[in-house]
Structures are given as C-alpha cells and as structure tokens.
N, C-alpha and C positions, 0 to 999 in steps of 0.2 A: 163472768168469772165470779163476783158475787155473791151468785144464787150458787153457784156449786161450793164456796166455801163456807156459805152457809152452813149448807144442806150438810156437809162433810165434819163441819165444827159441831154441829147436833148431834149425827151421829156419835162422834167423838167423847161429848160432854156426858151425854147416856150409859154411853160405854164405860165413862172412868166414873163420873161424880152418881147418875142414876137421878133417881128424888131430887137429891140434895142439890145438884146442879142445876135443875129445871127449875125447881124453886129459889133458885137465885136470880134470876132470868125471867117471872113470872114477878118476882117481888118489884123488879124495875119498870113492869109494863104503866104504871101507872104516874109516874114521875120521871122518866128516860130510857125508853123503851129504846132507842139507839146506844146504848151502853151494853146493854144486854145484847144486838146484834153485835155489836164489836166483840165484845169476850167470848161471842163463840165463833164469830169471823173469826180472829185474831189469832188468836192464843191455841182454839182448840181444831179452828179452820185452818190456818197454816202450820204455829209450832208445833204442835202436838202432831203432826200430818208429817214432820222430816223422818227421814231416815237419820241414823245417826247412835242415838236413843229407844231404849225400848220403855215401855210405859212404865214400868215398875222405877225406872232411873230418873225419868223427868219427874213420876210422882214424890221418889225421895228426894228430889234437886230441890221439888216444889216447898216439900214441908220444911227444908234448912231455910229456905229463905224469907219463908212467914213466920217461922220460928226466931230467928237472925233480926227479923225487925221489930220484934216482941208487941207487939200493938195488932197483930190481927186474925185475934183467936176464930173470930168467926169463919175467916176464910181458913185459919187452921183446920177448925173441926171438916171443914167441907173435904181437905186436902189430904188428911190422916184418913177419912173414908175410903176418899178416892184410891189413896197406896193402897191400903186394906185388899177395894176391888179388883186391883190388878195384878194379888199376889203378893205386896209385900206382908213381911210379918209382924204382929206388935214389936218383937224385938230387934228386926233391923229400922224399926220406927222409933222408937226407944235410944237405940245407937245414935242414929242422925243426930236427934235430938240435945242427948247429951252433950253432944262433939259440939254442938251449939254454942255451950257453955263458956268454949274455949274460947271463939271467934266473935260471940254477941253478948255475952256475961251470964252471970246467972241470971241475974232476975230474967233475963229474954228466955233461959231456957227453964226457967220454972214457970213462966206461963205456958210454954209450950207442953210441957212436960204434964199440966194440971189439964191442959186439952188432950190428950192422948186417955189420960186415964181416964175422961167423962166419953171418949168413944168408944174406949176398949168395953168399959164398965154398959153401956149402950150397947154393945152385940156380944157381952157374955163373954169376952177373951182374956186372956194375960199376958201380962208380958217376961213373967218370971218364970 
C-alpha cells in the first residue's frame, strides 16, 4: 500500500507543485529524507487523491490556511504556484487572500498578499 501511495503522491505533487514541489522533497534528502516521503504519502498520496474536491479548491483551501497562519511564506509561494497550475486565477488568489484578513488579521494577510505579488510578478501575471 505504500509504494502505490507513494508512487500516486508523486505523481500528484508533479502535477500540482511541478519544480517547486520536488525541490521541497530533494531539500530534505539530506537531513530527513522520511518527511519528505510523508508529504507526498500523506497529503498528496491520499488527500489530494479523495474525491470530494477538485484541485483548484484544495489548492485555494490550501493557500487560506498558510495565509491564516501568517508564518509560512515559503510554503505559500510553493502553494499560490501550485493554484496557478491548476487553474486558478491571480484574482480568485487575491480574493482568498484578502477574505484572510477578516478571519487571521492583517498582518497575516499582508504577508500573504506580499507572497502573491513576488509569484504573480515571477510568471509575468496580474491580478488587476
């Protein structure tokens, strides 16, 4: 079971994050190279694997709540890619975002908001 959640969470993580995911997974080979099987077990071997959810909705679920916790730009940036890949648009990334504000404060969604603009600005989009 395992090796096919592996194999499936790989696929998965390719599919949404691309680069940016594998070099998240590559960064840990050297200091817990089991963390790395886990986040693509886990996350993108099973949740990302339900029905339920299409990827554009887990991806905006995703960036309100690394947004929400305001402390994890880096997985932001990875996450706001990620939506990008699958469809969404700067500006229902942008929305999320903001609506942050409401539920995490500003400052959470002013960091999130200053990640958006260093990805959009990184493939040339906008969000106006």
């Amino acid at each position: 079971m395992s090796n096919q959640r592996y194999v499936q969470g790989l696929a998965k993580l390719t599919e949404i994050d691309g680069e940016a995911g594998e070099k998240v997974i590559r960064s840990l080979a050297d200091i817990c190279p089991d963390l790395g099987k886990y986040i693509i077990e886990y996350p993108f071997g099973d949740i990302y694997q339900r029905e339920g959810l299409d990827l554009k909705t887990r991806e905006l679920v995703t960036v309100a709540a690394l947004t929400a916790l305001g402390h994890c730009q880096p997985q932001l940036n990875v996450h706001i890619n990620g939506a990008l890949n699958v469809g969404c648009t700067p500006k229902e990334i942008v929305e999320v975002i903001l609506q942050m504000s409401v539920y995490a404060g500003f400052p959470a969604a002013l960091n999130g908001m200053f990640v958006a603009k260093t990805v959009f600005s990184e493939r040339e989009l906008s969000a106006v």
